[in-house]
LOTI-165784 format. One line per 8 residues: for each residue x, y, z of C-alpha. Coordinates in Angstrom, 3 decimals. Each point is the difference from the previous one (the first is absolute). Example, Ala and Ser with C-alpha at 12.3 -4.5 7.8 and 13.67 -1.06 7.14 Angstrom:
2
12.300,-4.500,7.800 | 1.370,3.440,-0.660
//
This chain:
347
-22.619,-13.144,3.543 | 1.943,-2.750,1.382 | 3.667,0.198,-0.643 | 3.521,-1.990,0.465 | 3.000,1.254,1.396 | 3.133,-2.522,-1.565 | 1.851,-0.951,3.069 | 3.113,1.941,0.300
-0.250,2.072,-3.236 | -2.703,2.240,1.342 | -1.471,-0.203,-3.099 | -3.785,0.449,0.784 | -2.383,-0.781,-2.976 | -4.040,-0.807,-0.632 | -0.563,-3.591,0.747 | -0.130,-0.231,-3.646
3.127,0.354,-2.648 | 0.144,-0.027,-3.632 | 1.851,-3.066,-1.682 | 1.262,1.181,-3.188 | 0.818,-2.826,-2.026 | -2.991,0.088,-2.255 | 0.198,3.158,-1.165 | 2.682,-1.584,-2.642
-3.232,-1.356,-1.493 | -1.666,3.710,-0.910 | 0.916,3.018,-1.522 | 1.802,2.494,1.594 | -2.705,2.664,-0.325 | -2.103,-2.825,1.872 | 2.602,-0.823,2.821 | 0.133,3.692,0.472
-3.571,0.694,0.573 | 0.109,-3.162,2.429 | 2.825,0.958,1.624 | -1.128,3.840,0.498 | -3.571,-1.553,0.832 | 1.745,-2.070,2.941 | 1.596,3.181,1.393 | -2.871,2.085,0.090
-1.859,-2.313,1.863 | 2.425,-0.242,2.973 | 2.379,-3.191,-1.504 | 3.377,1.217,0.673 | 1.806,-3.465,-0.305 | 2.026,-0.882,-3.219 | 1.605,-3.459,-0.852 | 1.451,-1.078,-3.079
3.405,-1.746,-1.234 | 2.505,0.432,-2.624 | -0.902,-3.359,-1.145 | -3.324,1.539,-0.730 | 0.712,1.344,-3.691 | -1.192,3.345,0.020 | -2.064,0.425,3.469 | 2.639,2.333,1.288
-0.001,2.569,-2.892 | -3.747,-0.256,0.481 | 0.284,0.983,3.684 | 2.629,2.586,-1.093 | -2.384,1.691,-2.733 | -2.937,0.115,2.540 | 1.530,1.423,2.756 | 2.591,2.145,-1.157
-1.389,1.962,-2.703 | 1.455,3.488,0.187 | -1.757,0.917,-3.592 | -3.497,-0.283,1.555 | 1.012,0.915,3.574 | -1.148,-3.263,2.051 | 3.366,-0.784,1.818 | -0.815,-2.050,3.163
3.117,-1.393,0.599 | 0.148,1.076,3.190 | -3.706,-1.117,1.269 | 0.415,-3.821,-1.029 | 2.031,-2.874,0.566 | 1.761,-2.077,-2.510 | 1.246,-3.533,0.202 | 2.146,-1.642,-2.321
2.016,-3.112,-0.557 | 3.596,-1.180,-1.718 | 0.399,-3.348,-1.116 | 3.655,0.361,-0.032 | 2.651,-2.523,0.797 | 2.912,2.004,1.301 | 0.637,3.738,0.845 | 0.916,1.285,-3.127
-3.176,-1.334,-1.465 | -2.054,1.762,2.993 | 1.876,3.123,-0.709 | -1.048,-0.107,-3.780 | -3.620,-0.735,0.592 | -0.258,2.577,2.796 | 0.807,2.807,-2.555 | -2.159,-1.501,-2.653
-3.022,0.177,2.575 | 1.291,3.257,1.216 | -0.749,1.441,-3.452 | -3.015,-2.074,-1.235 | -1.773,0.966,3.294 | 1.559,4.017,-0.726 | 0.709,0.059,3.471 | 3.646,0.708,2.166
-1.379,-2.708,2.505 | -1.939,-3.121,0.856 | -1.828,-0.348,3.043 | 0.769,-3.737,0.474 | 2.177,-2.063,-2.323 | -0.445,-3.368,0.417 | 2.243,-3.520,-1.381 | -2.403,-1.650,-2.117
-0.473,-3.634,1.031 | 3.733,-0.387,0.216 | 0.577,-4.231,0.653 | 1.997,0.849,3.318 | -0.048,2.435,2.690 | 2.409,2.820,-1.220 | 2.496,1.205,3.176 | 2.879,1.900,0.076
3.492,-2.101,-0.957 | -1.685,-2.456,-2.180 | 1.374,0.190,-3.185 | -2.558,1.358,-1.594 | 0.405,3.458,0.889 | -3.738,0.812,-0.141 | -0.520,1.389,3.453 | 2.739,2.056,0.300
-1.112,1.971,-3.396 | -3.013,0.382,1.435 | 1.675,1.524,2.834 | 1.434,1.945,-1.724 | -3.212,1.336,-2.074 | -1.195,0.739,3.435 | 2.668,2.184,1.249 | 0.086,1.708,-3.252
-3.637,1.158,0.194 | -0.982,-2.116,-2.464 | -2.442,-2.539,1.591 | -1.265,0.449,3.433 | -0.871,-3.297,1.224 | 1.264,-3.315,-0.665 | -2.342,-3.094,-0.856 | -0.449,-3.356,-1.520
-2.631,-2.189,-1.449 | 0.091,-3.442,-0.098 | -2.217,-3.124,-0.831 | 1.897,-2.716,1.993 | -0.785,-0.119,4.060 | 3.166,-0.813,1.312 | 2.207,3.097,-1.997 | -2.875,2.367,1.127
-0.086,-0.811,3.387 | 3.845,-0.074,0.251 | -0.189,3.647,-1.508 | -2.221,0.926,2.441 | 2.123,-1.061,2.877 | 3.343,1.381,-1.103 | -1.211,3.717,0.660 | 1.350,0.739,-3.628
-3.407,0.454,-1.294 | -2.582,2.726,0.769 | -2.547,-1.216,-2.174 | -1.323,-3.456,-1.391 | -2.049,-0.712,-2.771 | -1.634,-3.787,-0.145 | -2.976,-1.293,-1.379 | -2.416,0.079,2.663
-4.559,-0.520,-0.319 | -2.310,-2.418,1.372 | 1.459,-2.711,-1.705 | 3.059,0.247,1.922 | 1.576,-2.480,2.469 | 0.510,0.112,3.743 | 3.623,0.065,-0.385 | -0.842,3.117,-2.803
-2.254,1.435,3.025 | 2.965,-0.445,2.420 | 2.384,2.028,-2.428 | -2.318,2.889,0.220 | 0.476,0.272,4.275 | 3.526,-0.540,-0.718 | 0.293,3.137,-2.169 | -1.913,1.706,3.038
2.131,-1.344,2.334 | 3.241,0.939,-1.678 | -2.168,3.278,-1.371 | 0.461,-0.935,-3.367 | -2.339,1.673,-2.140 | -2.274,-2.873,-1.627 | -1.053,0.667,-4.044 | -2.342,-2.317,-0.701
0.064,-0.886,-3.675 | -2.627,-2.692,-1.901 | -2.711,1.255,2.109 | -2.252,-1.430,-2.496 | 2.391,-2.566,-0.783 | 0.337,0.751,-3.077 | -3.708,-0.282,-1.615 | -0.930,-3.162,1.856
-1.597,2.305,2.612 | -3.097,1.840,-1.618 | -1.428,1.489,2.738 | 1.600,3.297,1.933 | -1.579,0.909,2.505 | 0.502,-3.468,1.430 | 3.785,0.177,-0.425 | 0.087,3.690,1.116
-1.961,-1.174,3.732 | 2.091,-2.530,0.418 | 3.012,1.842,-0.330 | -1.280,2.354,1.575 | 0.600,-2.164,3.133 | 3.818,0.954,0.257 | 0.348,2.894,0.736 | 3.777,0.129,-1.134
-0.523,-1.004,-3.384 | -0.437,1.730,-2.820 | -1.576,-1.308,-3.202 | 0.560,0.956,-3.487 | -2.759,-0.394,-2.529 | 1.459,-0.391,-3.660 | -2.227,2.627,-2.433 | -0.511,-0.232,-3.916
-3.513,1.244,0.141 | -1.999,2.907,1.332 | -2.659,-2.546,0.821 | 2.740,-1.557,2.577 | 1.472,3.811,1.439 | -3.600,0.291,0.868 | -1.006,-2.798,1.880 | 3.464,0.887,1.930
-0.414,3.551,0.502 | -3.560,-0.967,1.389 | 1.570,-1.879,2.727 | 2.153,3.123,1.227 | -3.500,1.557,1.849 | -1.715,-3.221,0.694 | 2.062,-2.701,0.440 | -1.805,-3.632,-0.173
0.200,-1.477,3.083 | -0.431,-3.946,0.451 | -3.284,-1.222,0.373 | -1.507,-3.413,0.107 | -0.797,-0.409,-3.847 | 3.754,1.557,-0.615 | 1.391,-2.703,2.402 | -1.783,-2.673,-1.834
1.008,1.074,-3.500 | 3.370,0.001,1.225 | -0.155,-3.634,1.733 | -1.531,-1.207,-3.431 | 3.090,1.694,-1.987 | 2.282,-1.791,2.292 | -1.208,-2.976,-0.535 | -0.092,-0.021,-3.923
2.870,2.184,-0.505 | 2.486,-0.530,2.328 | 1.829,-2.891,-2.379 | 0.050,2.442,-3.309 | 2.142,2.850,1.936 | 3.551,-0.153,-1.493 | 1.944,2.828,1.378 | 3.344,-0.429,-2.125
2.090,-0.320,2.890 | 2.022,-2.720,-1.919 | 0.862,-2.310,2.588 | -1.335,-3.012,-2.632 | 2.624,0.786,-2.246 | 2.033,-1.719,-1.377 | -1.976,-2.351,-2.746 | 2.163,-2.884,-1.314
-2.622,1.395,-3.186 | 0.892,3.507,0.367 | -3.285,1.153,0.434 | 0.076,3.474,1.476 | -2.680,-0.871,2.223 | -0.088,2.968,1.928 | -1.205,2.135,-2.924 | -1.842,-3.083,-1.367
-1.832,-0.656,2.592 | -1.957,2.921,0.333 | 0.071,0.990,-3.826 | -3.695,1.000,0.648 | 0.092,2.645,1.925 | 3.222,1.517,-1.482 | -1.461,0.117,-3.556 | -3.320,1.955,1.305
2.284,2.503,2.702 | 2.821,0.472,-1.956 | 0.461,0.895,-3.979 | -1.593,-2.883,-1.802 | 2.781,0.759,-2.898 | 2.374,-0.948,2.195 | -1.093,-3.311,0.660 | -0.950,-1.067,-3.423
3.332,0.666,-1.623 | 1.555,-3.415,-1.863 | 2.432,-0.428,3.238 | -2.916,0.251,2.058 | -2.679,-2.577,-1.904 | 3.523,-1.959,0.116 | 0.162,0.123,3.780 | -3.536,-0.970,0.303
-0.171,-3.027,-2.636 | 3.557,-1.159,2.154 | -2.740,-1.133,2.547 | -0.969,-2.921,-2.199 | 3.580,-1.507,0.906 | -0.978,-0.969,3.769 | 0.775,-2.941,0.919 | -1.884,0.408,2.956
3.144,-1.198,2.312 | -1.790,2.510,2.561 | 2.756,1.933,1.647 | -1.324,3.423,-0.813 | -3.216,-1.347,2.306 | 2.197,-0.797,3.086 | 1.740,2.776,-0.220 | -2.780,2.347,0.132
-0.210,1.995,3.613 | -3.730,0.370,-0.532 | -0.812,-3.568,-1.411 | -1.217,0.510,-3.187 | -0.723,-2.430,-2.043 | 2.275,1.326,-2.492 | -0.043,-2.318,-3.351 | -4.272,0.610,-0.076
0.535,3.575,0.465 | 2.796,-0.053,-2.870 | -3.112,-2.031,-2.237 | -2.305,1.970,0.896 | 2.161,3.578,-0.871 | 0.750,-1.926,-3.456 | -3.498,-0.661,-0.776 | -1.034,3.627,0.651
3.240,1.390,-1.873 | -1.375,-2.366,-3.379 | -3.222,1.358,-0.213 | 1.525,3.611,0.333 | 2.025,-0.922,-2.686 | -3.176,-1.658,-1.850 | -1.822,3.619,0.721 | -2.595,-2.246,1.941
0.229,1.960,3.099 | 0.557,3.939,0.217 | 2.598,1.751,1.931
//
């Protein structure tokens, strides 16, 4: 079994982890059984998100179930996330997780994508609740995630952090790739999230042995279906390693895909339009990862018709870090959001 230790935290998990976002999209008899079905087959890494509806109360029911006696509390690790804006806010949403999760603790609690890199005496008030949670007992480690380079890698170097969380697979960048010996160099535990970034990666294995390169880095699948746990829980006793057709599968998925990966990092807002491009742009995957409900909502179909304003003035484009082309990937999300809507293609 090959495991990750998460810099500083001591943390040591499977080089596997369960991303538990999708479980909003099944029942909670169904998360359960995944969830249980994880642990028993040596997954002991948690992440979810207040943001995520009910993931946390699915967590919560799975693992802390005094009525049928399977309390493992103390044998995993959970990871979860505040968007809030100021300390007050952080101090609400801790409880909230605090109960959904039926727990007196979180493992590591982690600023969810915040815009800036949250420090002590800056208004906002965020780290020094979070300070505060820590001292109390309430969380034990401190972490962020982020989506835009420059606030993750000044997080990194403040020594603030003891985690990150980024997206990170074989689509990534060299500057992404340079982030991950940063964290190692600062031993900052590196999450890898979008390891399969998100759905445009079909194959696993090939993801899994080329993370499996870094040996500070650990990924975190997202799971809605046994059919996934599986294929991960496989890799736990016999990891794929890279070999010379996984190499060239990956080479060929770099070279068609690299264009269509939006990773919502916002830097190409905003549009003169208002086109909330960094949800727009990668409508695709969000509907199919994420509960389709959600994104089919009037506001939402809203949102996406908005697209048909472009002018095409092209700022979003040279703003992007990674060089998208980003009014053909907002077409192209369009398209495939109107024949959801048409019931021409199944999600």
């Amino acid at each position: 079994m090959t495991t990750v230790t998460l810099g500083r935290t001591g943390i040591t998990s499977p080089k596997n982890a369960f991303g538990a976002l999708p479980i909003q999209r099944v029942s909670d008899d169904y998360a359960v059984m995944l969830l249980r079905k994880a642990y028993d087959s040596g997954i002991t890494f948690f992440d979810t998100a207040r943001a995520y509806s009910d993931s946390e109360r699915k967590l919560g029911l799975a693992f802390n179930d005094s009525s049928s006696n399977y309390n493992v509390r103390d044998k995993i690790t959970i990871a979860t996330k505040t968007g809030a804006k100021t300390g007050d806010a952080l101090r609400r949403d801790l409880e909230a997780s605090l109960a959904n999760l039926q727990t007196d603790y979180i493992d590591i609690y982690q600023l969810h994508n915040p815009e800036f890199c949250p420090k002590p005496g800056d208004g906002s008030g965020l780290y020094e609740a979070l300070v505060e949670a820590k001292e109390a007992g309430k969380i034990r480690h401190i972490g962020i995630t982020n989506h835009r380079l420059h606030v993750a890698e000044e997080a990194v170097k403040s020594g603030l952090y003891e985690t990150l969380q980024f997206p990170f697979c074989y689509l990534a960048s060299d500057r992404d790739i340079e982030l991950v010996r940063l964290c190692a160099e600062y031993n900052v535990g590196f999450i890898a999230m979008k390891g399969l970034s998100g759905g445009l990666i079909t194959k696993s294995d090939a993801a899994y042995a080329w993370m499996a390169q870094f040996d500070n880095v650990l990924p975190i699948w997202g799971v809605q279906r046994e059919s996934e746990l599986d294929e991960f829980i496989s890799y736990i006793d016999n990891p794929p390693t890279m070999t010379a057709e996984i190499s060239a599968l990956i080479e060929k998925d770099r070279r068609e895909l690299l264009g269509n990966f939006c990773r919502g990092c916002g830097y190409c807002m905003p549009c003169p339009k208002e086109i909330q491009i960094f949800n727009c742009a990668r409508m695709s995957q969000l509907i199919r990862r994420s509960p389709s409900a959600n994104w089919l909502t009037p506001e939402a179909q809203a949102m996406m018709m908005n697209i048909e304003n472009c002018i095409g003035c092209g700022k979003c484009k040279s703003k992007c870090p990674y060089g998208l082309d980003t009014p053909e990937l907002l077409k192209l999300n369009l398209a495939d959001y109107k024949q959801i809507l048409a019931g021409e293609v199944k999600i």
